[in-house]
Residue, then its C-alpha position, 0 to 999 in steps of 0.5 A: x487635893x488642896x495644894x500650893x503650886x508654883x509654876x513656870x520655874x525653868x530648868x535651872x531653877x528646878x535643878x536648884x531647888x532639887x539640889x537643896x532638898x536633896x542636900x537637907x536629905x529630905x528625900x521620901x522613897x519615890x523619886x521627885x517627892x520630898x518630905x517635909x517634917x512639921x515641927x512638933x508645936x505645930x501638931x494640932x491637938x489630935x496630932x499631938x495625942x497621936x505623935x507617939x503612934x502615928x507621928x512624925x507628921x509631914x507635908x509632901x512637896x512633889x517637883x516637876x520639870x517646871x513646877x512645884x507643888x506642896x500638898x496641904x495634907x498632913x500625913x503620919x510617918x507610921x499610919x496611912x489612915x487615922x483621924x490624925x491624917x487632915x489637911x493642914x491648919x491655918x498655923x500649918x499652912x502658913x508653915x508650909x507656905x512660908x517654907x516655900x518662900x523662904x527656900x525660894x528667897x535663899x535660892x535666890x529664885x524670884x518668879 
């Protein structure tokens, strides 16, 4: 799985970050996974073709006792396979990454 990873984040920090998603209600149904809903000008062509079937797309960030991990797979809210399911594109993995820096930033989390 191609992912962005940031380690060495003390238990403090993960408490910080877990209380921030769980406050934007991004929670998915396991617990330590959140879902992250892609904006709709970011879908690509065959996400766009595809939005009303098998969209909302998302990324899924996962956090641990001293991690972070945000999955470059974008995935389909109503479909577990479909052509539409593909790693991210370049726009959308600079979304994600710049997601991650900005909620570092306003938590006030440097590493």
């Amino acid at each position: 799985m191609r992912s962005y990873f940031i380690d060495e984040l003390n238990s403090t920090e993960i408490e910080k970050i877990k209380n921030w998603l769980d406050q934007k209600n991004i929670k998915s149904a396991l617990s330590e996974l959140y879902w992250i809903f892609l904006p709709p000008e970011l879908y690509s062509v065959t996400q766009q073709k595809h939005a009303q079937e098998c969209g909302p797309y998302y990324f899924a960030l996962e956090v641990n006792k001293h991690w972070i991990k945000f999955e470059l797979l974008i995935r389909a809210e109503n479909k577990i396979r479909c052509e539409c399911i593909t790693y991210a594109t370049e726009e959308q993995k600079n979304y994600i990454i710049q997601f991650a820096e900005s909620m570092l930033k306003e938590l006030d989390i440097t590493i």
